[in-house]
C-alpha positions in Angstrom: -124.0 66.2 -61.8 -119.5 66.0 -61.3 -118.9 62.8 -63.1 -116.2 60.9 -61.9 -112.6 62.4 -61.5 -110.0 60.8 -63.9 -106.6 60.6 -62.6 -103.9 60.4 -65.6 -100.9 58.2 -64.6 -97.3 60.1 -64.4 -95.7 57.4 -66.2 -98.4 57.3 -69.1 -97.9 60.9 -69.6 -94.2 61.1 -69.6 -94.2 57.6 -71.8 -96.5 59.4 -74.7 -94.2 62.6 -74.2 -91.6 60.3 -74.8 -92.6 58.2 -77.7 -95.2 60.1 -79.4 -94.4 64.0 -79.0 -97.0 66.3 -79.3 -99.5 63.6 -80.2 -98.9 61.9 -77.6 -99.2 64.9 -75.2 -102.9 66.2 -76.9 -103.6 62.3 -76.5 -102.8 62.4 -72.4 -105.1 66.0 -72.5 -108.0 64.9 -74.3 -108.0 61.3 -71.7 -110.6 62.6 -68.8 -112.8 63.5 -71.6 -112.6 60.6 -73.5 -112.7 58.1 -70.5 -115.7 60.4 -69.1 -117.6 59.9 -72.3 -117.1 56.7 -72.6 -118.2 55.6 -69.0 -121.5 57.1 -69.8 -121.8 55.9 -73.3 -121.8 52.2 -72.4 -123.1 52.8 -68.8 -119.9 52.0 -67.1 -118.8 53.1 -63.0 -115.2 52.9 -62.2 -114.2 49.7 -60.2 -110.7 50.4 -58.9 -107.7 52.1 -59.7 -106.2 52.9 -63.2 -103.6 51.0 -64.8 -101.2 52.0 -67.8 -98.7 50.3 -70.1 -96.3 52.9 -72.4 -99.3 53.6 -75.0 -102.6 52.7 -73.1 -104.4 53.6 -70.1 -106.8 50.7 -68.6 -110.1 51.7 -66.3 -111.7 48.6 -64.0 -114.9 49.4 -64.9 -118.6 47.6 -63.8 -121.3 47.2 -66.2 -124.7 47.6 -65.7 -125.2 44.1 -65.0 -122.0 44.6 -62.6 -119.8 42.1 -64.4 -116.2 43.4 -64.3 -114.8 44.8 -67.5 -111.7 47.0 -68.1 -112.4 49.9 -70.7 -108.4 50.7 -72.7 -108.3 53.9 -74.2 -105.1 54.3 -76.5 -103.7 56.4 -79.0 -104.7 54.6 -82.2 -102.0 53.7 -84.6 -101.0 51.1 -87.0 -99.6 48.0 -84.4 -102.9 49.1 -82.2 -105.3 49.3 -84.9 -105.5 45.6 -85.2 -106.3 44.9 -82.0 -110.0 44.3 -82.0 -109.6 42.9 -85.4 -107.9 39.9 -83.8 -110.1 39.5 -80.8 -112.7 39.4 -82.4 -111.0 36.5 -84.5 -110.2 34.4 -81.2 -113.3 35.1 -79.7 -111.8 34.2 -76.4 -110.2 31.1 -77.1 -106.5 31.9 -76.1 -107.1 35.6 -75.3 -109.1 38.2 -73.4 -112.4 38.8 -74.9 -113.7 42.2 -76.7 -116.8 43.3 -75.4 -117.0 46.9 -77.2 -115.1 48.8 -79.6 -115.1 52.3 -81.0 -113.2 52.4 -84.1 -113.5 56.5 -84.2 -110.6 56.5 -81.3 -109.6 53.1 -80.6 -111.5 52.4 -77.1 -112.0 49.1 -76.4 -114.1 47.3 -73.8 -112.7 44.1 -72.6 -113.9 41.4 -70.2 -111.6 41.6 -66.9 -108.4 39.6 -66.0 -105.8 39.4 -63.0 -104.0 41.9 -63.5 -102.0 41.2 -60.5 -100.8 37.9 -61.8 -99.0 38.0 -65.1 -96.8 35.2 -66.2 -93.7 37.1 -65.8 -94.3 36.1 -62.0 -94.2 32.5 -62.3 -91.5 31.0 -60.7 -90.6 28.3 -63.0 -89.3 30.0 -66.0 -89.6 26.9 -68.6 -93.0 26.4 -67.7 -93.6 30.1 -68.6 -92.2 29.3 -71.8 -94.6 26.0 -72.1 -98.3 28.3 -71.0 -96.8 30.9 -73.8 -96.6 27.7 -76.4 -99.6 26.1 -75.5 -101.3 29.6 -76.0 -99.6 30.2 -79.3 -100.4 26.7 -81.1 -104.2 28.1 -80.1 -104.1 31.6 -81.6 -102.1 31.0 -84.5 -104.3 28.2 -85.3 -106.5 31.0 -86.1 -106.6 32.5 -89.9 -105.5 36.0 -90.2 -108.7 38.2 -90.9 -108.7 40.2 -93.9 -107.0 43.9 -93.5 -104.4 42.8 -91.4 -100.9 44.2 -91.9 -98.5 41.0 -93.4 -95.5 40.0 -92.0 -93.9 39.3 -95.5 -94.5 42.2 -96.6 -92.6 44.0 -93.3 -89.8 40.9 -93.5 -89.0 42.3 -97.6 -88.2 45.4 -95.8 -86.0 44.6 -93.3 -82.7 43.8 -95.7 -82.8 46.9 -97.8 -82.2 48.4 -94.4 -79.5 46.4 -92.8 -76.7 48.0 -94.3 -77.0 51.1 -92.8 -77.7 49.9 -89.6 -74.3 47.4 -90.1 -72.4 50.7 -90.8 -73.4 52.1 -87.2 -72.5 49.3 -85.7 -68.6 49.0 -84.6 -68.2 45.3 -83.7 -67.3 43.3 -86.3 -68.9 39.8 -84.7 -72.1 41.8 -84.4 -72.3 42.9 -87.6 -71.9 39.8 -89.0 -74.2 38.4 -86.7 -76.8 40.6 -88.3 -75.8 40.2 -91.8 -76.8 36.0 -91.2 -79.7 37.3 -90.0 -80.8 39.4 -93.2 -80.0 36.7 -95.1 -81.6 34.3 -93.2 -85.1 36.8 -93.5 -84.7 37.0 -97.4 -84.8 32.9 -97.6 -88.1 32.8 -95.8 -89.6 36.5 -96.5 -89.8 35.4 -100.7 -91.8 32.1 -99.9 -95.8 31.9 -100.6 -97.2 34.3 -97.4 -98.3 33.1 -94.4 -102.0 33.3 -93.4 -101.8 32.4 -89.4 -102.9 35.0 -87.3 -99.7 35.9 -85.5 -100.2 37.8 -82.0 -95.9 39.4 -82.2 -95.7 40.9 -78.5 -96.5 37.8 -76.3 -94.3 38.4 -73.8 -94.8 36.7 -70.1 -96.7 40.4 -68.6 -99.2 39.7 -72.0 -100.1 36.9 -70.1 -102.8 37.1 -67.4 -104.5 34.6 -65.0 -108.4 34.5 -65.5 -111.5 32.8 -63.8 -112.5 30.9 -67.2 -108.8 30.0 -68.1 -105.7 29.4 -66.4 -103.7 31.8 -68.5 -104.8 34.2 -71.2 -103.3 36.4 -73.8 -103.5 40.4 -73.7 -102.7 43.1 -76.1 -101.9 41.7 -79.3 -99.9 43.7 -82.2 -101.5 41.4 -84.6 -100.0 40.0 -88.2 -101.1 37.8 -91.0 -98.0 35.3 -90.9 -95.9 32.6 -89.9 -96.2 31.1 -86.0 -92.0 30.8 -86.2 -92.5 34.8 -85.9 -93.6 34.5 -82.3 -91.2 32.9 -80.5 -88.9 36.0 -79.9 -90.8 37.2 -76.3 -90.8 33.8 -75.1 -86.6 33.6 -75.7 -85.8 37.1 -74.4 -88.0 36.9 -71.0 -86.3 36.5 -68.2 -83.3 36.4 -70.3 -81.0 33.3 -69.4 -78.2 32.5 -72.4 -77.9 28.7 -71.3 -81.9 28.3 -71.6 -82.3 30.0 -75.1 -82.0 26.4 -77.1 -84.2 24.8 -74.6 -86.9 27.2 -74.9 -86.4 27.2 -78.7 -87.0 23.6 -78.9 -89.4 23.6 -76.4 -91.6 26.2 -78.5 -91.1 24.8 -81.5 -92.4 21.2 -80.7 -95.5 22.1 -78.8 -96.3 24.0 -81.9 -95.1 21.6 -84.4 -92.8 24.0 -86.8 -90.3 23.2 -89.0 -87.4 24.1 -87.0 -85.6 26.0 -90.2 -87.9 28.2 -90.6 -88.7 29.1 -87.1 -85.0 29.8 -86.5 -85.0 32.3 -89.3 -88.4 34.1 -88.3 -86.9 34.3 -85.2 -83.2 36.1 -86.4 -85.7 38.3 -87.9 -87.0 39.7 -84.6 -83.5 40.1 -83.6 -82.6 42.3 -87.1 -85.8 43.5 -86.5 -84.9 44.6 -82.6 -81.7 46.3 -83.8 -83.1 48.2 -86.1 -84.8 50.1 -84.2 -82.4 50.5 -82.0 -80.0 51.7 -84.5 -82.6 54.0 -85.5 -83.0 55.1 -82.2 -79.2 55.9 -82.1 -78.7 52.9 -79.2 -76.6 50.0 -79.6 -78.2 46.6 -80.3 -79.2 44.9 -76.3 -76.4 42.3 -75.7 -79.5 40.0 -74.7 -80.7 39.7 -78.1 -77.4 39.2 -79.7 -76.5 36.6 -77.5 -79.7 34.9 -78.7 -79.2 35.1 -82.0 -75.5 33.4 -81.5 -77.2 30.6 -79.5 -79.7 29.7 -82.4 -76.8 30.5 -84.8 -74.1 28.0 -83.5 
């Protein structure tokens, strides 16, 4: 018997070239196998067209009771690793449901959302901001599982790099900008850790429309940490300098943090953002630093 034909996205292909090198080009090679396996494994049949992010390609699947799932097969590293690990935490409440996992390679089986309604294509831009609140004060409410990589121990890091990341950086305002933001990450990074369960990448396309819930989180890059950590997506979306205090307050009320140390978690994701692009021999976005001089002032 031909099983079913597995077509692998162009733009998955050329995004694991891109990003993961030859890794990420045996990865893209070994997918119709893997996806073929696993459809017969957990007695899937393919229910639509695939779907891809940069790292992850995403199969509409039927189960044998022919309730709609979505099976994910990605590269397995250490931001996906603990995926399952904190959807299993949630259980639901906040975000999609795990319904399978193979920890051998990563594959995940997950109950099926709209994909064709994200939050980045709500109209009203501060209500965005309010469904990605109301979702965080439920998932951080959550305690980190055991295992989970700590965002105190990434936060210690981040200083002892800024320097050289300062000298590659030709603007003076910038580079102080940067500097208040390494300091700002030492006053909070030294305090007793954080234990929330922190989901880092909730940006408005993480958010999905569902049957059971109006709006539910996807694809978590999960930490044990602080909720002030989270904000960053949420202030970036949809970018708009004059709304960047609003949303800030806005977040930080409907979650109840202390406003201190939410403002320095979130110059953190900023160091953090250039950083890598630094490292990546790109100039910080003008986005973020703008964001960091609206929390700043």
């Amino acid at each position: 018997m031909v099983g079913p034909v597995i077509d692998i996205p162009s733009g998955l292909a050329a995004a694991q070239e891109k990003y993961n090198g030859e890794a990420g080009r045996a990865f893209v090679a070994r997918l119709p196998d893997l996806a073929e396996g696993f459809l017969s494994r957990w007695d899937l049949r393919l229910d639509g067209p695939a779907r891809h992010g940069v790292a992850a390609l995403v199969l509409p699947v039927r189960r044998a009771d022919e309730s709609a799932a979505v099976l994910k097969l990605q590269l397995p590293d250490e931001e996906t690793e603990g995926e399952p690990v904190a959807l299993r935490a949630w259980d639901g409440d906040g975000a999609v449901r795990l319904l399978g996992h193979d920890p051998a390679t990563g594959t995940m089986l997950l109950e099926r959302l709209d994909a064709t309604r994200t939050l980045a294509r709500l109209p009203d831009t501060r209500e965005a901001v309010l469904v990605v609140a109301r979702l965080l004060n439920r998932l951080t409410a959550t305690t980190a599982p055991a295992g989970l990589r700590r965002l105190t121990d990434l936060a210690r890091a981040m200083p002892e790099r800024t320097p050289a990341a300062l000298a590659r950086i030709p603007d003076p305002s910038d580079r102080r900008l940067l500097a208040d933001c390494a300091a700002a990450v030492r006053e909070v990074a030294d305090d007793a850790p954080a234990d929330r369960l922190v989901h880092w990448d909730l940006h408005f396309d993480n958010v999905l429309a569902a049957d059971r819930a109006p709006w539910l989180a996807i694809d978590p890059k999960p930490l044990a940490g602080d909720p002030g950590f989270d904000l960053w997506p949420a202030l970036v979306n949809r970018f708009d300098a004059t709304e960047v205090r609003w949303r800030f307050d806005a977040m930080t009320e409907v979650l109840g943090l202390d406003r201190a140390r939410a403002r320095a978690w979130t110059l953190g994701r900023l160091l953090q953002n250039a950083l890598w692009d630094t490292g990546n021999d790109r100039p910080p976005d003008p986005r973020h630093l703008e964001t960091g001089r609206r929390l700043r002032a």
